[in-house]
Phi, psi and omega in degrees: 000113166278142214274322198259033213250172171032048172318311195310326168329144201283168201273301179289013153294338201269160180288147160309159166191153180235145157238124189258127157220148185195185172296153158317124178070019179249014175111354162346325215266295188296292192318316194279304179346280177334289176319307162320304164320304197271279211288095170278098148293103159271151165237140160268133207261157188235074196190115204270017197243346185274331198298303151330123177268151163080355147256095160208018147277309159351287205269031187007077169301116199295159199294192166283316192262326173304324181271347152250019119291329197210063194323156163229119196275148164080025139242179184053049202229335184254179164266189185256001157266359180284151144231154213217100161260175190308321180308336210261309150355264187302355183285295191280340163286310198310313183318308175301329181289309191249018169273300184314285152003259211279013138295005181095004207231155182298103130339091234214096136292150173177135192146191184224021147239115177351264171340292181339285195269020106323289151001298212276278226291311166291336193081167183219146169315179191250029176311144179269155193295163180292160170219121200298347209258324167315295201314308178300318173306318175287346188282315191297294144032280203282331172303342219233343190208020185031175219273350176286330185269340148333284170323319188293300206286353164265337161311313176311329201216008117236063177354283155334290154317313200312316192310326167320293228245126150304122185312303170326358180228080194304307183315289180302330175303320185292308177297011197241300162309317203280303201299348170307311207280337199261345171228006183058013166197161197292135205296318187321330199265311187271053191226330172255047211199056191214193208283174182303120184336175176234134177299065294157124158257051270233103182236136212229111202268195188192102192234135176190149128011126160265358155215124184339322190301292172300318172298335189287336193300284156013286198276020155274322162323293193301315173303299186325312193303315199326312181300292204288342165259043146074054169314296201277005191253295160331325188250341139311320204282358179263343160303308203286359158342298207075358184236011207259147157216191193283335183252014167285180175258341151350276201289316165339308172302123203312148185095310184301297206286347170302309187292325183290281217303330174281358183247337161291004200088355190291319193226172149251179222290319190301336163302321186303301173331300199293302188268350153307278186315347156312292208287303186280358164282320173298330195271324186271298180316329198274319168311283203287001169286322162312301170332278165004303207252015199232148202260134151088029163269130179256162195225131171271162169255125169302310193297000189298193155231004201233359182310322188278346157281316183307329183259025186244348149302327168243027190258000000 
């Protein structure tokens, strides 16, 4: 079946999928379970921290027996030196979408990264992978004639972007330039450009805390179980690897880069604590700001007891 065929089609022609989204720690894992019970439902994780083997105290990873209850497709699928971009995301869910489909069975998303099911629900420009040898050309440039004058030549061959980006904001000025040089058009142009809706009946909850209070008490909680169910033992044995650093996005995830840093000297464990659950209060904030802002969303309360009836009612 091709994924990008019949757009055109009325929305309820296409088979259902449900997408569960929510904040971190707000109870995602157990709703979908349930759902899986009631429903035939596979599920797929939306999470770019699930993705890795050998990180799962951390991403509170569902368990041996929740994944044989409940399969979750799109985890354990890299090592923790790989990186996983959004295309490629999006790519191994439609596959997954539509391997489920034609067994008859309900697509069940579930996670909390955003960007993902933006991805899925927009589609994505055709933008090119970074290329490390552009970037550094682009930097020695800007070392030798500075970032204003950068800016000029991007105003010059993207009007648009120059208007975006500040000069003072080199990351993005390099990505803006790098996508010129690697594709000979603007990033501003292949931006209005992107793949087809996925051919879907897409119906989209949202479960999080309706106070703020609680989900944080939730990821302190959660952190403390991490610690006590060997956090810090998991995130030695990927240090003493030798080959993992601070700047994969593995190690990047919140709670990994605190604990390495406390296993370097940076903090101490009570500094670790304080700024991991910090990090992941930040990380939930940034979620529910998507959230906020996201169209065709039904909204759960975590504290309910009825969630699982609301949505099969408004399923």
């Amino acid at each position: 079946m091709d994924m990008h065929k019949n757009i055109a089609k009325p929305l309820n022609s296409f088979p259902p999928a449900l997408f569960l989204m929510g904040p971190t720690a707000s109870g995602k894992t157990d709703l979908a379970i349930e759902l899986c019970n009631s429903l035939p439902c596979e599920i797929i994780s939306v999470d770019s921290a699930l993705i890795y083997r050998g990180m799962d105290i951390g991403t509170a990873k569902p368990n041996a027996a929740e994944l044989i209850e409940a399969p979750h497709r799109l985890i354990n699928i890299l090592d923790p030196s790989q990186r996983y971009s959004v295309a490629e995301f999006r790519k191994d869910a439609l596959l997954a979408m539509q391997d489920i489909t034609k067994r008859g069975k309900i697509p069940l998303l579930v996670g909390g990264t955003m960007m993902y099911y933006k991805a899925l629900i927009d589609g994505l420009s055709p933008l090119p992978e970074s290329d490390q040898s552009v970037r550094e050309a682009i930097e020695v440039k800007a070392n030798e004639l500075g970032w204003d004058v950068l800016h000029q030549q991007l105003a010059q061959i993207d009007p648009t972007s120059a208007k975006r980006i500040h000069p003072n904001d080199p990351q993005r000025l390099i990505r803006a330039l790098e996508v010129y040089q690697l594709t000979e058009r603007s990033m501003t142009e292949l931006m209005a450009t992107r793949s087809a809706p996925i051919p879907y009946n897409i119906k989209q909850f949202c479960i999080a805390p309706n106070d703020r209070k609680v989900l944080h008490q939730r990821i302190s909680q959660r952190f403390q179980l991490m610690i006590d169910t060997g956090f810090q033992a998991e995130v030695e044995k990927l240090k003493n690897r030798g080959d993992l650093h601070l700047d994969l996005p593995s190690i990047r995830c919140v709670g990994y880069r605190q604990m390495w840093q406390y296993l370097d000297g940076d903090h101490n464990f009570d500094e670790m604590f304080e700024k991991s659950v910090a990090a992941t209060r930040q990380l939930a904030k940034r979620q529910l700001t998507w959230l906020r802002g996201w169209k065709n969303i039904h909204s759960l309360d975590a504290q309910s007891s009825g969630n699982l009836s609301t949505v099969l009612n408004l399923f």
